[in-house]
C-alpha positions in Angstrom: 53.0 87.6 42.1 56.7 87.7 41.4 58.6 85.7 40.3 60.6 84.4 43.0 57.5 83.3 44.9 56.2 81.3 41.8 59.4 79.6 41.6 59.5 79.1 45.2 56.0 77.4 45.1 57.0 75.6 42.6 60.5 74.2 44.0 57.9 73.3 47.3 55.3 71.4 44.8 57.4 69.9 42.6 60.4 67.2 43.4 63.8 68.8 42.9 65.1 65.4 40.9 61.7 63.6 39.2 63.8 61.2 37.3 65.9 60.1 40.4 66.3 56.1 40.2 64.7 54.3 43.1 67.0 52.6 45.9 68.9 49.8 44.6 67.8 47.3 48.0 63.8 47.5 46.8 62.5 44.1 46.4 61.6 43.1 43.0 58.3 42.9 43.8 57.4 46.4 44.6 56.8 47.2 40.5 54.2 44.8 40.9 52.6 45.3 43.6 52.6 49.4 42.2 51.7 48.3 38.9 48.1 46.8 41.0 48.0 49.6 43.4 47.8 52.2 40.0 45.6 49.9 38.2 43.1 49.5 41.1 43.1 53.3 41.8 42.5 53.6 38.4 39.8 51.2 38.6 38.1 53.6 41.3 39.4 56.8 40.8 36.8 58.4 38.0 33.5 56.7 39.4 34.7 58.0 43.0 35.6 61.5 41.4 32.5 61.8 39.3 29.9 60.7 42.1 31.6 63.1 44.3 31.1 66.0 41.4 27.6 64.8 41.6 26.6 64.6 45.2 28.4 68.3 45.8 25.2 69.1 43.5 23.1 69.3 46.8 25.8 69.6 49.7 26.7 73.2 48.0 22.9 73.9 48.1 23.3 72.6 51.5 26.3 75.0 52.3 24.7 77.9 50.2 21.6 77.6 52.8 23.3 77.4 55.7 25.9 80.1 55.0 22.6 82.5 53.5 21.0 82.1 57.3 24.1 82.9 59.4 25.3 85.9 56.8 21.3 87.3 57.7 21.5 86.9 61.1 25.3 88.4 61.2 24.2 91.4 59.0 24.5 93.7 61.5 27.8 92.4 63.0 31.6 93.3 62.1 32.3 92.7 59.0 34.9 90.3 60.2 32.4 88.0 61.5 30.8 87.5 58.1 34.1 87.0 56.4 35.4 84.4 59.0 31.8 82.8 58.2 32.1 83.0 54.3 35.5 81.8 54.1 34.7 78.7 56.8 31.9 77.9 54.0 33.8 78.3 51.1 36.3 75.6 52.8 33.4 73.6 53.6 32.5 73.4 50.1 35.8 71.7 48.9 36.1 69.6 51.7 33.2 67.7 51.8 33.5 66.6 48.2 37.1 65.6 49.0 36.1 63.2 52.4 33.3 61.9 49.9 36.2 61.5 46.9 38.7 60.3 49.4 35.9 57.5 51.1 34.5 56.1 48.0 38.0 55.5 46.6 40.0 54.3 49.7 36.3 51.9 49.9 36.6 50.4 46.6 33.3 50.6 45.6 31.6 52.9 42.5 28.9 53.8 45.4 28.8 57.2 47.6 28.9 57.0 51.2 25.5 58.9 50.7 23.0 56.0 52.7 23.6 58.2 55.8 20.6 60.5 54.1 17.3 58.2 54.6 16.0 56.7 51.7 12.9 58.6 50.9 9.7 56.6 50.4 7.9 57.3 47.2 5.8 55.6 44.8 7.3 52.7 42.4 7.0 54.6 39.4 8.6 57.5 40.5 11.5 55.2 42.4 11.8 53.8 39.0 12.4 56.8 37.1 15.6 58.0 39.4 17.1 54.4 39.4 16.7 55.2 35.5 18.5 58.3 35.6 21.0 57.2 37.8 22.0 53.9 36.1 22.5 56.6 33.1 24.6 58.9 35.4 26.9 56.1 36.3 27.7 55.1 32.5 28.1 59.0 31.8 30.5 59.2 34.7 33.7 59.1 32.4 32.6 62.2 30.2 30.8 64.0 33.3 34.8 63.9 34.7 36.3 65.0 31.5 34.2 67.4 30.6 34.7 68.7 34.3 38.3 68.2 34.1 38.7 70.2 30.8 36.6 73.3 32.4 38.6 73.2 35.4 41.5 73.3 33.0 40.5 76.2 31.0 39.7 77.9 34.6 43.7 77.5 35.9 44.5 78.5 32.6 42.7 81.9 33.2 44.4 81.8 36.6 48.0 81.7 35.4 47.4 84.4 32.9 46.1 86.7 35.3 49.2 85.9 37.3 51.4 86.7 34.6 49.7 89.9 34.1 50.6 90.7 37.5 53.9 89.9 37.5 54.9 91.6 34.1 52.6 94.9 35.5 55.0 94.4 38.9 58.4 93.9 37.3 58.1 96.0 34.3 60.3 98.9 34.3 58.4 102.4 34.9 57.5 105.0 31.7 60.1 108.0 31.9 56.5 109.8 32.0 55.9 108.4 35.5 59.6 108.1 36.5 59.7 111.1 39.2 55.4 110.3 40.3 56.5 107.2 41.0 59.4 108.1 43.3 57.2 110.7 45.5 54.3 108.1 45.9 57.0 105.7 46.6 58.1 107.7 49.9 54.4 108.6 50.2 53.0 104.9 50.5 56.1 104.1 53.0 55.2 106.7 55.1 51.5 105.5 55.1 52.5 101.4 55.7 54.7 102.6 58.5 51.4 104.4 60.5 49.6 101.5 59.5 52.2 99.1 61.4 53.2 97.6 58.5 56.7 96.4 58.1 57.5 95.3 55.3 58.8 97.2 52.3 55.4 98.0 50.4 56.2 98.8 46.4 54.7 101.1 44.4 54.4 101.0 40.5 52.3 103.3 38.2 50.1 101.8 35.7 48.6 103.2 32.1 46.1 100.2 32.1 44.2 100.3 35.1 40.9 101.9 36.6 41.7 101.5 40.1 44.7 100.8 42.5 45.7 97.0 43.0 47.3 95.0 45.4 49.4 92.3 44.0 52.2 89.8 45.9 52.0 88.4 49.3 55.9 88.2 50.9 57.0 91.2 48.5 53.5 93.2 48.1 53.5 95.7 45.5 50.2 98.4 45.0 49.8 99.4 41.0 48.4 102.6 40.6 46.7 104.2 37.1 48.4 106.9 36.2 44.8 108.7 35.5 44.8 108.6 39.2 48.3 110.3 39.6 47.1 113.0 37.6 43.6 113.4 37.9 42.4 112.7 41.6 43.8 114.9 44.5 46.6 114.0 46.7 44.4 113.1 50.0 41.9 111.3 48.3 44.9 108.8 46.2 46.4 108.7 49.4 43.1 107.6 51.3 43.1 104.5 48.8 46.1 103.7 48.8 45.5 103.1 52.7 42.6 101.2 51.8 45.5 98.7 49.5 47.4 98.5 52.8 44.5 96.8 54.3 44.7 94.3 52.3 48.3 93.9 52.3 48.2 94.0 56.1 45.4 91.0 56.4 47.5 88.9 53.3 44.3 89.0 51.4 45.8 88.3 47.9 47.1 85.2 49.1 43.5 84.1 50.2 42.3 85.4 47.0 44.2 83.1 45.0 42.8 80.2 47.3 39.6 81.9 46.0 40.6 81.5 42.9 42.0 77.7 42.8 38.3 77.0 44.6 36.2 78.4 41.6 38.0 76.8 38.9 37.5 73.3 40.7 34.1 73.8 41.7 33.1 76.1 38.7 29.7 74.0 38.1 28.2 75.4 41.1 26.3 78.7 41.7 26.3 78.7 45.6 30.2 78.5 45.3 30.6 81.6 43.3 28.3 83.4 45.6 29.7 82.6 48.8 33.4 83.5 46.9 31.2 87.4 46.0 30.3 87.3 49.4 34.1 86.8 51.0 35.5 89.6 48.5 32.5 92.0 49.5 33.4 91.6 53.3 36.4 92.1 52.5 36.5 95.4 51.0 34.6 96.4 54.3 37.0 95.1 56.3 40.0 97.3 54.0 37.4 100.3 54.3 37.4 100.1 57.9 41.0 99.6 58.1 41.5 102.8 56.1 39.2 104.9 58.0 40.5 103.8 61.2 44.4 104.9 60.4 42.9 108.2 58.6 40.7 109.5 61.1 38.5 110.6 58.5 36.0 108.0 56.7 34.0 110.6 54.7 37.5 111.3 52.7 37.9 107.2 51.5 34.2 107.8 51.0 35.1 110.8 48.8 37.3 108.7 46.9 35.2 105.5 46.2 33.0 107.8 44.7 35.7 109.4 42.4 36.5 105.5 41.7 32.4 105.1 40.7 33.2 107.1 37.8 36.0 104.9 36.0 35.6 101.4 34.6 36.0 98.4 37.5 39.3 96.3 37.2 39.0 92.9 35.6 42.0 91.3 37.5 40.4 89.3 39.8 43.5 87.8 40.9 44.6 91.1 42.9 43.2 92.9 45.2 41.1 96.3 43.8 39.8 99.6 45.7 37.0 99.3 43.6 36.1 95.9 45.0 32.5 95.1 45.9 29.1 97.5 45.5 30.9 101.1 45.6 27.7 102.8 46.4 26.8 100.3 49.6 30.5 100.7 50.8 30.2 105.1 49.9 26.5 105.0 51.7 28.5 102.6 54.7 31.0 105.0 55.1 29.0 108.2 55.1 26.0 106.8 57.3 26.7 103.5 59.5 22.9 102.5 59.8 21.9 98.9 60.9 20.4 97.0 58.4 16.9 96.1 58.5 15.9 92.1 57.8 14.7 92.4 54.2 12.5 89.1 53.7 13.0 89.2 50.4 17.1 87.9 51.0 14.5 84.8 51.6 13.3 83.9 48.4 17.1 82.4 46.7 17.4 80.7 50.4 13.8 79.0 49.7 15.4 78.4 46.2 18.6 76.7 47.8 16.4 74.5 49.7 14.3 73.1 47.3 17.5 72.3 44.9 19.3 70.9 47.8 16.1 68.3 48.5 15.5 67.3 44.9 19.2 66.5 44.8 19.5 65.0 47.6 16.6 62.7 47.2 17.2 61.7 43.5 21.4 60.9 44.5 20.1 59.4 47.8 18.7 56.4 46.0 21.5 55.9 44.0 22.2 53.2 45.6 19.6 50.7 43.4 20.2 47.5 42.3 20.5 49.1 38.6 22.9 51.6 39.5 24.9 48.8 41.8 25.2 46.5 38.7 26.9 48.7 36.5 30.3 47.6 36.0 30.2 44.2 37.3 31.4 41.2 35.5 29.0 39.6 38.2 26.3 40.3 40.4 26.3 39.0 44.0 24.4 35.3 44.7 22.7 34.2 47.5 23.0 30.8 48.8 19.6 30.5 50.7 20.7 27.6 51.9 22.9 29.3 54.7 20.0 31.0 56.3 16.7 29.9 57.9 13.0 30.7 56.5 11.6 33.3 58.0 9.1 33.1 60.3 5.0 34.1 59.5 4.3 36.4 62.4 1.2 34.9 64.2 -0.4 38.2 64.3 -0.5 38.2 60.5 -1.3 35.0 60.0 -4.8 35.8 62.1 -5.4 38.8 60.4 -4.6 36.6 56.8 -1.8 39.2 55.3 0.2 38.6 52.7 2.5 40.8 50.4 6.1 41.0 48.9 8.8 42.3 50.6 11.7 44.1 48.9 15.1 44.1 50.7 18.6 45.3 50.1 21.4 43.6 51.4 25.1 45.1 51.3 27.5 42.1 50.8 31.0 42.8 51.2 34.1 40.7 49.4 34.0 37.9 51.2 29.9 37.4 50.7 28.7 38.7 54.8 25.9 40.8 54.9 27.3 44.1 56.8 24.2 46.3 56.0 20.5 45.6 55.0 17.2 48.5 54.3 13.7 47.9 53.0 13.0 49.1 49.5 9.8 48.2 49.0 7.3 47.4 52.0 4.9 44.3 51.7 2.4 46.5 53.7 3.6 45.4 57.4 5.9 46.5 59.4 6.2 43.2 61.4 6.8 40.5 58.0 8.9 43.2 56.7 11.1 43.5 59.2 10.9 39.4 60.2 12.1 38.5 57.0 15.2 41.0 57.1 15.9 39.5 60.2 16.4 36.1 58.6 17.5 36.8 55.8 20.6 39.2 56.8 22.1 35.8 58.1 22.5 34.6 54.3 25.5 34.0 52.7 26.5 35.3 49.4 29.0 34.3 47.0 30.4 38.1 46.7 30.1 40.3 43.2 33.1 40.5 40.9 34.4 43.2 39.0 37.5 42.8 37.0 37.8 39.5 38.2 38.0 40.6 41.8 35.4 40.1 44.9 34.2 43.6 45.3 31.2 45.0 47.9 28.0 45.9 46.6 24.3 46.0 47.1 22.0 43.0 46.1 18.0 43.0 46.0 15.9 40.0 47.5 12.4 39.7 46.7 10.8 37.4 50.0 6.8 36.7 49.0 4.6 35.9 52.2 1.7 33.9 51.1 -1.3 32.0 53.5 -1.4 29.3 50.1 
């Protein structure tokens, strides 16, 4: 990336005058009210941040699933297809966390919006093992977020490198070795991008430390090219590359790849992310490869070329775009022989995989809304004032049949002590005295929880015994 367009981004992220003084004609009341706005989405921010770290945990596996099943049954389509698919999923994947991040903190509460899921039933001890680990997930939420936010760190920092790479590899002035190469393959590459419909100016720079030709910039795209190339592959075959780079350039893949990029090193933690990101750059090199072969005419000589590439070491610049992207000897064997690809059952077995992670996690963060995960924080639990809400009633039917048993319920009380929301966590046995005494009940009152010396909403167990004595 040059650096005109990293200064341009930045000039469009960051404010031209930060330490500009605010209008004169604010009331004086406005530090105040900021100084509560900050201090309450302080309040929220990392328990919101770290529970949506946690739940993506199964809505990746989720996404990995999903996207396995439609990348199977696409495998025979354009390779377009399966990109637009992979790249849909890969957006999926950072904004479903975000809605989650964005819902929990605009809600107030340290609980995710996860009680759409049901809440699975399962034995008392094992119900009392995941409130256990949960409770201890909520008081590790402040390292889980740092430790997350010093990886994600270290993963920009690996991205800015690699974009300085670039842009000293772009800007740097040529080797008098390479002077005169670089001026033929100059008017080479121009001739090529204007077959290809391209446009724009398309540089060229020769490179002593590369393997393969790269694709670098987006507005001012430049294609870096080893110099063991220059001198040790044969014209046609450099050339049918370097058509294979103006693919790329044509489709503005390096810009996508650094969205790539920023998407790994914030969701780093999870393997169905970097596997759907292998899966985008994959179908992408297919798509450059048909590209290629379409302006040549002649897809046995890019295929002649990938497999002179198969003999030099792979780039490790991740941040551009490579010929020697992808499996070289699927996209040679592609080229040569366009078969369509049998259903191999075994692609089944990581799905089956995805599935089962995807359950577990779900179920264990599903019922993370228990009372001891609910409690953590507060200054004060909720109270019910059973005085504000009528017995409930012994179904007849019961009382024939002499049942008894204790009912667990969970009520959702908001600040100002309503019941919104009410589920069963523990059944007394029938259906009929469970659900009669969460009918009167839900018309309690509470006086609401506190945290920080504020009314907050949370969740509050009732225990309700039906006895015949």
């Amino acid at each position: 990336m040059s650096a005109g367009l990293v200064s341009g981004l930045l000039s469009v992220l960051l404010p031209t005058s930060p330490l500009a003084p605010l209008p004169s004609h604010l009331p004086d009341a406005l530090p105040d009210a900021l100084t509560r706005l900050l201090a309450a989405l302080s309040n929220g921010f990392v328990p919101s941040l770290g529970w949506a770290l946690l739940h993506f945990v199964w809505q990746g596996a989720l996404v990995g699933c999903a996207t396995a099943v439609l990348l199977v049954a696409l495998r025979n389509a354009k390779p377009e297809r399966r990109y637009a698919v992979a790249c849909l999923a890969l957006l999926l994947c950072v904004a479903w966390p975000a809605v989650n991040f964005v819902t929990m903190l605009l809600d107030d509460r340290d609980v995710a919006t996860a009680r759409a899921l049901p809440l699975a039933s399962a034995p008392a001890a094992v119900l009392r093992d995941a409130v256990g680990l949960l409770a201890w997930l909520q008081r590790q939420l402040d390292w889980i977020v740092g430790a997350w936010a010093a990886c994600a760190a270290a993963f920009g920092l690996r991205m800015a490198l690699g974009l300085v790479w670039v842009g000293r590899a772009s800007h740097g002035r040529a080797a008098a070795a390479h002077g005169a190469e670089e001026r033929v393959w100059q008017t080479r590459l121009a001739r090529l991008a204007a077959r290809c419909g391209i446009d724009r100016d398309v540089r060229l720079r020769i490179v002593d430390s590369l393997a393969s030709p790269v694709t670098a910039g987006c507005w001012r795209p430049i294609v870096l090219v080893p110099a063991a190339l220059v001198t040790g592959m044969p014209p046609q075959l450099l050339e049918a590359l370097l058509a294979h780079e103006l693919g790329h350039v044509r489709r503005h893949d390096y810009l996508v790849n650094l969205v790539q990029t920023v998407i790994e090193a914030l969701l780093f933690y999870h393997p169905a992310v970097w596997w759907i990101s292998r899966r985008i750059r994959h179908e992408r090199e297919q798509i450059a490869d048909d590209f290629a072969a379409r302006r040549l005419g002649e897809p046995r000589r890019l295929a002649r070329a990938l497999s002179e590439l198969e003999r030099l070491q792979f780039s490790s610049h991740h941040l551009a775009q490579a010929a020697a992207g992808g499996d070289l000897m699927a996209r040679i064997r592609r080229l040569v022989r366009p078969d369509p690809q049998a259903l191999d059952w075994r692609a089944a077995i990581p799905v089956l995989g995805l599935v089962l992670a995807c359950a577990a996690s779900a179920h264990v963060l599903a019922t993370r809304d228990s009372p001891a995960v609910r409690t953590a924080g507060l200054t004060r639990s909720a109270v019910a004032d059973f005085s504000s809400c009528s017995k409930p009633h012994y179904p007849q039917a019961d009382i024939a049949a002499s049942h008894e048993g204790t009912v667990t319920l969970n009520f959702r009380v908001d600040a100002s002590g309503l019941v919104t929301d009410s589920t069963i966590l523990q059944s007394s046995g029938y259906a009929s005295m469970d659900e009669a005494a969460r009918a009167a009940l839900h018309r309690c009152r509470f006086a609401p929880a506190l945290r920080n010396g504020q009314p907050v909403a949370t969740w509050h167990p009732v225990q309700y015994v039906w006895t015949l004595a």
